[in-house]
N, C-alpha and C positions, 0 to 999 in steps of 0.2 A: 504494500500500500504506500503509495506517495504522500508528502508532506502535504502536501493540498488534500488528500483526500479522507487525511483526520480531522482538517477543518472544517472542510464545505461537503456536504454529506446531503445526501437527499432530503426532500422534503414531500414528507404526504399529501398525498392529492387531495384531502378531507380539508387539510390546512389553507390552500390557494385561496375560496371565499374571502376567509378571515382577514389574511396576508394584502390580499387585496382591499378589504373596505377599510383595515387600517393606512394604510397608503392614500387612499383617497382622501380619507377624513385629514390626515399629516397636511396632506396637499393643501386642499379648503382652508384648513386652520392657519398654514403658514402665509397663505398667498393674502387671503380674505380678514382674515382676523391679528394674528399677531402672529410675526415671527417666531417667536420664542417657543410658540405653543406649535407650532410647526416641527420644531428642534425634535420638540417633547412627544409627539405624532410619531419620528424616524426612529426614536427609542421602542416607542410602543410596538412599531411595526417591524424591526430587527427581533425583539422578544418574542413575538408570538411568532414568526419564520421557525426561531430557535427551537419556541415548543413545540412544532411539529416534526421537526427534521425526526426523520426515520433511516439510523443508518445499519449496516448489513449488522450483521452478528456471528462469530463463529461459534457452533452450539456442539456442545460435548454429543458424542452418538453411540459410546458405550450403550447394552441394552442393561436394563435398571435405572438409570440413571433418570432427576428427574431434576430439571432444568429451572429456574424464576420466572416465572410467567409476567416479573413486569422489573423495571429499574425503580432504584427507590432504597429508605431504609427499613430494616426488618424491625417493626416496633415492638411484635408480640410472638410470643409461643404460648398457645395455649389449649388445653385440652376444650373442643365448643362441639357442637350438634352439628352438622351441617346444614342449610339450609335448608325449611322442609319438603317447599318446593322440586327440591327433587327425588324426594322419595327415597331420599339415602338412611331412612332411620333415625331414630333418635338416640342410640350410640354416641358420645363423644366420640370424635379425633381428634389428635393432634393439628393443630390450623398454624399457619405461620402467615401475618399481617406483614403486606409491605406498603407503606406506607409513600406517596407519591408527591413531592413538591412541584414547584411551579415551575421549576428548573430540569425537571427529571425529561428523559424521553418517554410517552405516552402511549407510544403502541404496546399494546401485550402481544403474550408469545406463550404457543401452545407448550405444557409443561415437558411432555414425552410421546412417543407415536401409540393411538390409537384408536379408537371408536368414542365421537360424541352422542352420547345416548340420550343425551337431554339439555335443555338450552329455554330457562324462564327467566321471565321478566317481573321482575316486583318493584311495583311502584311506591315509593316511601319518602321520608323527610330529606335533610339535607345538614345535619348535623356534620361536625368536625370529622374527617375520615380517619383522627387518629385516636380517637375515643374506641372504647371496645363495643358501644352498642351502636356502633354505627353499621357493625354488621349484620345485627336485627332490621334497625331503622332508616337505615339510607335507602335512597333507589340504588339498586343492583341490576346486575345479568350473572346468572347462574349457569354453569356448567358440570355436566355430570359426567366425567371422562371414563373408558375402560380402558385398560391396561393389554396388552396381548396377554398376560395370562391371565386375566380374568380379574383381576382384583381393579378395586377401581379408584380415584379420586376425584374432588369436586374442585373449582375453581371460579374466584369472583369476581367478575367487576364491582366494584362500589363508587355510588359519586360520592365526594366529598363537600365543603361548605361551600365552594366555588364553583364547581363542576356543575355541569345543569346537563350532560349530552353524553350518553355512552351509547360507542357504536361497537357493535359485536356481528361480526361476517361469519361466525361459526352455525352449525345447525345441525338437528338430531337426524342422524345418520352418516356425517361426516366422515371418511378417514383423514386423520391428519395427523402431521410430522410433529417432533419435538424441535423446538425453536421458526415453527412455521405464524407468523402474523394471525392473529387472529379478532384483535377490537382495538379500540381507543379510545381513553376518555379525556374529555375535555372539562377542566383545567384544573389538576387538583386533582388527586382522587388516592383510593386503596385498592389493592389487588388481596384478596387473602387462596390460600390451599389449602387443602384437608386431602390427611396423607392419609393411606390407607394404616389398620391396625397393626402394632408393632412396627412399624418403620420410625427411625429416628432423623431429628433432622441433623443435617452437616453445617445447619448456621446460628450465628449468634445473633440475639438482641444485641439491635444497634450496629450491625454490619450492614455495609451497603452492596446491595445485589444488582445485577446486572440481568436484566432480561435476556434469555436466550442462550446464556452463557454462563451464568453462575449455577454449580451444582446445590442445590440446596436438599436433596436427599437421595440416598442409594437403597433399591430394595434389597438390594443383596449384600450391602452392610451388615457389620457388627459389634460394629465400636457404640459405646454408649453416647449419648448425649454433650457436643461440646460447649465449654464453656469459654466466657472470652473476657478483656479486661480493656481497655482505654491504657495506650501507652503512650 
């Protein structure tokens, strides 16, 4: 990869509207109203460029392995129900919260290869995304993944307090890849997973994960649960 091509990295088609009415409004403000507030326009409309930029990702393809379905940091591990909408039980799993700023890349990414068995919409409030009931209470998109061998996991969109728009391209009966695109929210938001039972996770509260690229659990591990420290 080229030095330019860690800079300037694609930007998603979803983004272009945006990208564009900030630019015009820039435009209007600088020309018609006040310079300064034009300045202030070119800022706004390089940020939200930024927040869309969608760039490649090299995704681990060991089979087990299961991948962050979003960039961001991990706020939480916590033993939660999965959502009930999808009919996954009322069971605890293991869930790990990733938590998404306004600075983070916002595409998600399929966690590992295999069957979408279900894919609901729950429409809900717009609390903090990094509160833990915000994954009762926010608007979501649920996903109900199967594993090639049969075990399964879920995976969520959540809007956050800023976020008003998640788009989810996935659908029930889908096959799809591990590290393959499959939604984005706009602006702000949480991603959480629920691993299937006994799998441990490989990440720490408060690490920051990489969509498509950070291993965040191995079903074929055996190391216990890691812990981690601020250095």
């Amino acid at each position: 990869m080229s030095a330019i091509e860690t800079v300037v990295v694609p930007i998603h088609r979803a983004g272009w509207p945006f990208i564009a009415a900030f630019a015009v409004v820039s435009l209007i403000l600088g020309f018609f109203v006040a310079e300064p507030l034009g300045w202030i326009g070119l800022v706004l409309t390089l940020w939200c460029a930024y927040f869309f930029r969608d760039p490649d990702r090299v995704t681990p393809t060991r089979p087990g392995l299961l991948i962050s379905p979003a960039d961001g940091r991990v706020t939480m591990i916590v033993p939660a129900v999965p959502p009930p909408e999808l009919g996954m039980g009322e069971a605890p799993r293991t869930r790990i919260s990733i938590f998404l700023n306004v600075f983070n890349v916002h595409i998600n990414r399929v966690p590992a290869d295999g069957t979408i068995v279900a894919a609901e919409y729950h429409k809900g409030t717009f609390v903090n995304a990094a509160l833990d009931k915000a994954s009762q209470e926010n608007e979501r998109m649920a996903l109900r993944h199967r594993l090639p061998d049969g075990r399964e996991i879920a995976y969520v969109q959540i809007a956050g307090l800023v976020a008003r728009r998640i788009l989810c391209w996935a659908k029930a009966g889908d096959e799809v890849k591990a590290g393959q695109r499959f939604g984005l929210i706009r602006f702000g938001s949480r991603t959480d997973i629920y691993l299937p039972d006994g799998v441990v996770p490989l990440v720490c509260v408060g690490q920051n994960a990489i969509g498509g690229e950070t291993v965040i659990a191995d079903l074929n591990a055996a190391e216990p649960q890691r812990q981690g420290e601020v250095r």
